[in-house]
C-alpha positions in Angstrom: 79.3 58.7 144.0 76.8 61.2 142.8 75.7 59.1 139.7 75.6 55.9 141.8 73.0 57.7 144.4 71.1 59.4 142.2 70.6 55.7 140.7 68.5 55.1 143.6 66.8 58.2 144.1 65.4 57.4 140.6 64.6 54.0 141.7 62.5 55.7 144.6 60.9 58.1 142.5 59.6 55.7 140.1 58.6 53.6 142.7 56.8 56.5 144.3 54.9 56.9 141.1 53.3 53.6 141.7 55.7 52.0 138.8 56.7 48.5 140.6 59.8 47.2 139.8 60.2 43.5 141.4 63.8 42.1 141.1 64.9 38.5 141.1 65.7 38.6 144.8 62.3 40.2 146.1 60.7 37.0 144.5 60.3 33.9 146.8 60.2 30.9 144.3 58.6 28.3 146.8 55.4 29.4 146.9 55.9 32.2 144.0 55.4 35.3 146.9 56.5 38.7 145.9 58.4 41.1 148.3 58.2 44.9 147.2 57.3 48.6 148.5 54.3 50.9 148.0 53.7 53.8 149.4 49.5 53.1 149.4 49.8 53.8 152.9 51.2 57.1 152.7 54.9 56.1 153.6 57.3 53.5 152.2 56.3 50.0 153.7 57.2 46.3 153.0 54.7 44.2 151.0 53.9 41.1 150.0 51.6 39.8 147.6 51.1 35.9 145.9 52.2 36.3 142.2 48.7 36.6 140.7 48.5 40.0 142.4 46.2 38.7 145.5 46.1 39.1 149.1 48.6 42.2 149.6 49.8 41.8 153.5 51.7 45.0 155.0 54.6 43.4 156.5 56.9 46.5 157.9 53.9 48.9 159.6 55.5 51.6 161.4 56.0 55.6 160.3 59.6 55.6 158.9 60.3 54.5 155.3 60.9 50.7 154.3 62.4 50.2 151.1 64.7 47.4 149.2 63.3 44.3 150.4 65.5 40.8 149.5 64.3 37.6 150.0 66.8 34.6 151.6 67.7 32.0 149.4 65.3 29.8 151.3 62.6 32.1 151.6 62.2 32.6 155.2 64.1 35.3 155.9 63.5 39.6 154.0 66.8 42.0 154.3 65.4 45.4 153.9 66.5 49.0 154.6 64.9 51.3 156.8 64.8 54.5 158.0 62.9 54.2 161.6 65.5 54.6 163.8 66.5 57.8 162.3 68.9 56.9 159.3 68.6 54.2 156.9 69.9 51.1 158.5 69.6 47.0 156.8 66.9 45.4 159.0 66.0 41.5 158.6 62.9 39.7 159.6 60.7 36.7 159.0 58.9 36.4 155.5 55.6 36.8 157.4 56.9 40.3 158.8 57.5 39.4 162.2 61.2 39.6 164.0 62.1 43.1 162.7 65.7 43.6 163.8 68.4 45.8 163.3 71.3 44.3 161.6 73.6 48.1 161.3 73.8 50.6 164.0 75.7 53.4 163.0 74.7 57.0 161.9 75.7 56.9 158.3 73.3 55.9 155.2 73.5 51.8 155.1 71.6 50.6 152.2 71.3 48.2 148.9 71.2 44.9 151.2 71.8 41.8 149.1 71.8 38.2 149.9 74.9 35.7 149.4 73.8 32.4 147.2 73.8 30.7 150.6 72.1 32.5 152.4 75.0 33.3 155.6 76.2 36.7 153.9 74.8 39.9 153.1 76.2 42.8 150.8 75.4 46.1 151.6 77.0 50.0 150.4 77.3 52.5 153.2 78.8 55.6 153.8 80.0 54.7 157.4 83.6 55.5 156.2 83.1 58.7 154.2 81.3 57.7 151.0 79.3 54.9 149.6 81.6 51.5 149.4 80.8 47.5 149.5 80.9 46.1 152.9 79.6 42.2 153.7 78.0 40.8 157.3 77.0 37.6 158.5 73.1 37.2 158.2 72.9 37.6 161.7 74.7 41.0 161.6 78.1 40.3 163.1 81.1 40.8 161.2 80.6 43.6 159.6 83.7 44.0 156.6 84.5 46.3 154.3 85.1 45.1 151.0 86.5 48.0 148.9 88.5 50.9 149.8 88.7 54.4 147.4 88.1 57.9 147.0 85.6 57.2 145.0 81.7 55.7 145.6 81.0 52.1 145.2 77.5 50.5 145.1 75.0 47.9 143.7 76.7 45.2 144.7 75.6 41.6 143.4 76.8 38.1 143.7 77.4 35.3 141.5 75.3 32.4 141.5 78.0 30.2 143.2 79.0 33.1 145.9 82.5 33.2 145.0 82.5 36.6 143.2 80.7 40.3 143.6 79.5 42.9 140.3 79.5 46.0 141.3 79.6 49.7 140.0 82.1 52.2 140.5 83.3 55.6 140.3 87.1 55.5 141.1 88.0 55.8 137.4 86.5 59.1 136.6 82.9 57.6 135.1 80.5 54.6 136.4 82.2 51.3 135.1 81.0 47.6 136.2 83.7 46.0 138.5 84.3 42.4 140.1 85.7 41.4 142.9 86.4 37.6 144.9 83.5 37.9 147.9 86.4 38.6 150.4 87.1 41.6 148.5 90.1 40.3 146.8 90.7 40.9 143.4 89.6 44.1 142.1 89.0 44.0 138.2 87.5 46.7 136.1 85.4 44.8 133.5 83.8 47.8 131.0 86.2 50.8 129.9 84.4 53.5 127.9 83.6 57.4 128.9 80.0 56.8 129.5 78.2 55.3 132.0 78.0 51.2 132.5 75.7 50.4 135.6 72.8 48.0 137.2 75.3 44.6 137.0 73.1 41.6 137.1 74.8 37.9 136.8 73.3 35.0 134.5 72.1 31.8 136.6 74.6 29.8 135.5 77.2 32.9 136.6 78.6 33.4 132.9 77.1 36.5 131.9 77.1 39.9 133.5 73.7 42.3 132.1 74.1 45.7 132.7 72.5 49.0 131.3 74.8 51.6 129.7 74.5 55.1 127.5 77.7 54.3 125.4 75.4 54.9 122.2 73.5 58.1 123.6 70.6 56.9 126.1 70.7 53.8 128.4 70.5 50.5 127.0 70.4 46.8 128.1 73.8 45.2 127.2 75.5 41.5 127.9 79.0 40.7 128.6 80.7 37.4 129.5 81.9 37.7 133.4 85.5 38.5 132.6 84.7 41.5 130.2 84.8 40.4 127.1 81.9 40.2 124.7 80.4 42.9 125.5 77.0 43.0 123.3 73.8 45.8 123.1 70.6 44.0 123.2 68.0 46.7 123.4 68.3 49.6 121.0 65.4 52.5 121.2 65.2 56.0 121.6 64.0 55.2 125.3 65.8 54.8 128.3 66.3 51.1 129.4 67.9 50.2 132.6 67.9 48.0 135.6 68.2 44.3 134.0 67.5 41.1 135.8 67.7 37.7 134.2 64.9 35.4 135.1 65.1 31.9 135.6 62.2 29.5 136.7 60.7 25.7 135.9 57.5 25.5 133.9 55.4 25.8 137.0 56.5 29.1 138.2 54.5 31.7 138.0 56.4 35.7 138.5 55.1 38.9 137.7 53.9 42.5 139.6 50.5 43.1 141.7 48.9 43.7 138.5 50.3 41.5 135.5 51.4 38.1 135.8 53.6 35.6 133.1 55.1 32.2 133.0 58.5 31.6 132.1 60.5 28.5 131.3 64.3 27.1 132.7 66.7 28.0 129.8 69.5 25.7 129.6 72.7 26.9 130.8 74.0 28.2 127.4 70.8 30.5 126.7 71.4 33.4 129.5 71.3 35.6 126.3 67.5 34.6 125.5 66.5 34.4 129.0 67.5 37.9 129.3 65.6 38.9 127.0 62.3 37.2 127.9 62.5 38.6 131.3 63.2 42.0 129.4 60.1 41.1 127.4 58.1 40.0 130.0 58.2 43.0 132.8 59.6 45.8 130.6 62.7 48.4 132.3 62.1 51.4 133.5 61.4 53.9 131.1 62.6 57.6 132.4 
């Protein structure tokens, strides 16, 4: 699980470097309001800001660290992980910060927490059970489940547009490979087999594709594969390292961006995930380490 946590550890290093990576899910496409975390007020905290960069509202305030914010499908609700009760725990509240509550209560690392399609499930990793594996809740909390069940660590989980299925990395053969699995946890399949390292699973809209970043050729790079496996295609080929793919997918009208640059992107019919891949690559630019 080492590879899977340090993952995130670079993710919070970057971030704490003031390099803002907004996913799909920290973006509420209503009234195009961005979820994200900066450190400006000397710990991690919960912002949100309106697309062009304006009016930055602290939404989390407290001492501890706040991290990982996920909007709801329907944009009222942000899952996030925190650290103020001692450990990081998923906490939920209201889109305008109020509500805070505690959705896990136990003293192991919960983390990652990820919305289903519809808005009743969350995904989350914890190591309640000895290492990092998938579990899934009910938005409220209740029902906590775990989904998979190894020796080995299992994170970044992510669900298909229609909810039926879950990406996610794993360790249990040896190296980092891209997994899926039914959403009860049914259904196991290893989708990438190679020695090096396939991470950072993102679905197409239409659920068709899988993105993911891998350093099969020497350094991490953006590939595309259809959602059994096969196909599996390099798109971004530099001496750099690119990582953390997110397809974007939004009407004329919507605006996305970070606090500081701002683009428009178009719908791509359901047959182009390939080209809006790499528009959103284009567009807000993976992390380069």
């Amino acid at each position: 699980m080492k590879k899977i946590v340090s993952v995130y550890l670079i993710v919070a290093i970057i971030m704490v470097m003031s390099v803002l990576f907004v996913s799909p899910s920290a973006v509420c496409a209503d009234s195009y309001r961005i979820a994200f975390m900066s450190m400006r007020d000397g710990n991690a905290e919960i912002y949100m800001i309106n697309a062009d960069g304006s009016n930055p509202v602290n939404l989390t305030k407290n001492p501890a660290d706040d991290r990982l914010p996920a909007f709801s499908p329907d944009g009222k609700k942000i899952v996030f992980e925190s650290s103020r009760d001692g450990n990081d725990e998923i906490y939920l509240m209201n889109a305008d910060g109020s509500g805070q509550t505690r959705l896990t209560n136990n003293p192991a690392v919960d983390f990652n927490p990820a919305f289903s399609p519809d808005g009743k499930k969350i995904a989350f990793s914890s190591e309640r059970d000895g290492n990092f594996q998938i579990y899934i809740m009910n938005a409220d909390g209740s029902g906590q489940t775990r989904l998979t069940n190894n020796a080995a660590g299992d994170g970044y989980s992510a669900f298909s547009p229609d909810g039926k299925k879950i990406a996610f990395t794993s360790e249990r053969d040896g190296n980092c490979e891209i997994y899926i699995m039914n959403a009860d946890g049914s259904g196991q399949t290893r989708l990438t087999n190679n020695p090096a390292d396939d991470r950072g699973n993102a679905f197409s809209p239409d659920g068709k594709k899988i993105a993911f970043y891998s350093d099969r050729d020497g350094n991490d790079e953006i590939y595309i594969m259809n959602a059994d496996g096969s196909g599996q295609t390099r798109l971004t080929n530099n001496p750099s390292e690119d990582q953390y793919p997110a397809f974007g997918r939004t009407d004329s009208s919507t605006t996305t961006g970070t606090a500081t640059d701002t683009q428009t992107t178009t719908t791509a019919a359901p047959d182009d995930n390939v080209s809006v891949l790499r528009r959103w690559l284009r567009i807000h630019n993976p992390y380069s380490i």
